[in-house]
C-alpha positions in Angstrom: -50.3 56.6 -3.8 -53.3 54.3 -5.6 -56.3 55.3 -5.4 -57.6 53.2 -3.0 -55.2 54.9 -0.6 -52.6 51.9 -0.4 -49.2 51.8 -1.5 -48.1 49.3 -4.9 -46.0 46.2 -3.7 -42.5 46.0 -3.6 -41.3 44.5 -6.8 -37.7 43.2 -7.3 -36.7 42.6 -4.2 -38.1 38.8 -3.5 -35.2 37.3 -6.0 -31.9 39.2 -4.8 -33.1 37.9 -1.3 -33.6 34.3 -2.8 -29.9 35.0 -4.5 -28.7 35.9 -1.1 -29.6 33.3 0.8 -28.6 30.6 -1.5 -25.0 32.3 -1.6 -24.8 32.2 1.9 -25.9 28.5 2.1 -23.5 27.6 -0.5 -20.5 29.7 0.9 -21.4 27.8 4.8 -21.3 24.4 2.5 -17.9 25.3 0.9 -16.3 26.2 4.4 -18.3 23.0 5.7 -16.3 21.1 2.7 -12.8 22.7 3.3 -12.8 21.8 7.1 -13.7 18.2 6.1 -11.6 18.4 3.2 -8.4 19.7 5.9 -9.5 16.9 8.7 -9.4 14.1 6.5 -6.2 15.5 5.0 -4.7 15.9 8.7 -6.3 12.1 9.7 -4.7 10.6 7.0 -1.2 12.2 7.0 -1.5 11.1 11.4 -2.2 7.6 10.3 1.0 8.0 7.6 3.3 8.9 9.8 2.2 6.2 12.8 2.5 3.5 10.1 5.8 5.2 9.1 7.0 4.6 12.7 6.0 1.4 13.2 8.0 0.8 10.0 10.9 2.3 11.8 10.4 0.0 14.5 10.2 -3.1 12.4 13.6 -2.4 10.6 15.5 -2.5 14.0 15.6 -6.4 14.7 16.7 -6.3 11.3 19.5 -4.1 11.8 20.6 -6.3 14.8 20.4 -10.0 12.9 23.0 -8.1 10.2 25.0 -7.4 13.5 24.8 -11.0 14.6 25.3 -12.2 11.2 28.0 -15.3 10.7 31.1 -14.9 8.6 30.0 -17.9 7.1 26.3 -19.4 5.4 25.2 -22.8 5.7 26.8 -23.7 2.0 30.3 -22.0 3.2 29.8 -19.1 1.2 31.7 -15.9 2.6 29.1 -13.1 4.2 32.1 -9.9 3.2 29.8 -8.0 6.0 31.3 -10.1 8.7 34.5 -10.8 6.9 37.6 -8.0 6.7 39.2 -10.3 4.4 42.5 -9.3 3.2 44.4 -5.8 2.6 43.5 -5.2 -0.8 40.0 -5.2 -0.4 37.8 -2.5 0.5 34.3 -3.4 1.7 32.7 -2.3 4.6 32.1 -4.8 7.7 31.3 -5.4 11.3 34.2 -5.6 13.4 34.5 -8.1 16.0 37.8 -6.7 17.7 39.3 -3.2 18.4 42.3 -3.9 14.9 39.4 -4.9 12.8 37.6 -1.5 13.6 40.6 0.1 13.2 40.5 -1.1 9.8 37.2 -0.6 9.2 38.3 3.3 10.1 41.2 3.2 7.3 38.8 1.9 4.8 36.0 4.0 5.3 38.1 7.0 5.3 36.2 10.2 4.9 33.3 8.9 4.3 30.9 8.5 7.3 29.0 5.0 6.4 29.4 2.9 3.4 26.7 -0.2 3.1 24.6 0.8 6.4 28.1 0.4 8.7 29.7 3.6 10.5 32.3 3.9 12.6 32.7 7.4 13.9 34.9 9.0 16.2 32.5 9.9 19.4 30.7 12.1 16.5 27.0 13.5 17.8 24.2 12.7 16.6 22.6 14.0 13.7 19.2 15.6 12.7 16.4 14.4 10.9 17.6 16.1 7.7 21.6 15.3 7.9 20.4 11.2 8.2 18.1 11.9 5.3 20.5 13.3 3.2 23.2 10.0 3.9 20.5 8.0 2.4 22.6 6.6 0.0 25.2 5.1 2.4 22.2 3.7 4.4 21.6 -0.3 3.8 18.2 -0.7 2.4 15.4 -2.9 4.1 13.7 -5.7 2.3 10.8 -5.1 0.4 9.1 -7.5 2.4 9.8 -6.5 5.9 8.2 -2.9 5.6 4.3 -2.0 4.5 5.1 0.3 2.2 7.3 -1.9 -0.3 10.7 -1.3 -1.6 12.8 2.2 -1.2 11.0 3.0 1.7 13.0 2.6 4.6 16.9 2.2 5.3 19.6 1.8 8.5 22.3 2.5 9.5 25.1 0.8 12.4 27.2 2.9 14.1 30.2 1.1 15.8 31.3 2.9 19.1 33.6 1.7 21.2 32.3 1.0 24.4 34.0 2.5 27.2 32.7 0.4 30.0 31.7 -2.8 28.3 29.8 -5.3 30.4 31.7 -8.8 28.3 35.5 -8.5 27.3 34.4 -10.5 23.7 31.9 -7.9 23.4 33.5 -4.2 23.3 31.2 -2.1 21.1 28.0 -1.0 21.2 26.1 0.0 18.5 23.8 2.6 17.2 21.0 1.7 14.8 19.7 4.4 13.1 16.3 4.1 10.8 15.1 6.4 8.0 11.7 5.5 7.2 9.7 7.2 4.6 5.8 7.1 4.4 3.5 7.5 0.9 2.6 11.2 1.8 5.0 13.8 0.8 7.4 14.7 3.5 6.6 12.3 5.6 9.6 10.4 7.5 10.6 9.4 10.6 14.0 8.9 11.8 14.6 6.6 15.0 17.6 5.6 17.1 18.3 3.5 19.1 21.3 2.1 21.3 22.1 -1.6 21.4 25.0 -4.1 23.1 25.6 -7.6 22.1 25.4 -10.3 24.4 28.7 -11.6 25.8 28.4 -14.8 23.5 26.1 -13.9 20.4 24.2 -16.6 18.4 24.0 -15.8 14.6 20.2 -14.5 14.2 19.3 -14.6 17.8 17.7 -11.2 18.1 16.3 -12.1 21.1 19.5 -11.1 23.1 22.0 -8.4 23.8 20.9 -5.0 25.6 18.7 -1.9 24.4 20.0 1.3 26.1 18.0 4.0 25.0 15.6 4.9 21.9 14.6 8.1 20.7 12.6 9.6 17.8 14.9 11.9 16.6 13.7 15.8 15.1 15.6 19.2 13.0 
């Protein structure tokens, strides 16, 4: 003790307490960062997979005008995805009667889909993963029909038979399935949906025909 009967000040402790309080500030602004950081990450990948959907959704009339296509184009030119033609060829198409599906069968053998067309025997659906991995037998859709550009977002037409059809001329019913594919990793969406022509079906007229059911399928 001085001798004035007081004791010296405390030395060396005013800085460690400055030290301390700007770590704390700085860790609170680092978890203040990360939580922005993780809800603009989670906003954004929300907003990827809504415009990934609606992609989804675009691609369906599109599926349904290749199902309504014409065997023919306005020059005369052959459309082969509307045409069997004869038995030595091997292309995929949309059947219009029970023989031609028949044939479409033979031809796709044991593959599932070739070009976007299926026609399975009363097979279930599949997951997200099992369409993801068929993506190469998928048909692709246009660059300019989807908002994230080309190789983004495919279909595929399954052919069932339909076992109580509502038009004699119209016996199948078809299943569309899209795979779309947003710009975030791991984003896709895969929808389906179940569709029947209209007992006398214009070329291109997606207006008509019959939508059963449509689902946003998951693993």
């Amino acid at each position: 003790m001085s001798a004035s009967g007081r004791s010296p000040p405390a030395r060396g402790l005013a800085l460690p307490t400055v030290l301390a309080v700007l770590a704390l500030v700085g860790l609170a602004a680092l978890v203040t960062w990360r939580n922005l950081s993780t809800t603009e990450w989670l906003f954004n990948a929300e907003a990827d997979l809504l415009r990934t959907q609606h992609s989804a959704e675009a691609a369906l009339p599109l599926a349904v005008q290749d199902i309504l296509g014409a065997a023919t184009d306005a020059q005369g030119n052959t459309n082969p995805r509307h045409t069997p033609g004869n038995e030595a060829q091997t292309h995929a198409f949309f059947p219009s009667t029970l023989s031609e599906r028949d044939t479409l069968r033979q031809r796709l053998g044991a593959q599932a889909c070739v070009s976007g067309i299926c026609a399975p025997d009363g097979a279930p659906s599949r997951s997200v993963s099992a369409w993801q991995a068929m993506a190469p037998s998928a048909w692709p859709v246009g660059t300019a029909d989807t908002p994230y550009g080309a190789n983004t977002a495919w279909y595929w037409v399954e052919v069932l038979v339909d076992a109580t059809p509502l038009h004699p001329s119209a016996p199948f019913v078809y299943r569309i399935t899209v795979l779309a594919r947003g710009v975030l990793p791991g984003t896709a969406v895969v929808l389906q949906a179940l569709w029947s022509a209209p007992a006398n079906p214009v070329p291109g007229n997606v207006s008509g025909g019959t939508w059963h059911s449509w689902q946003l399928l998951a693993d």
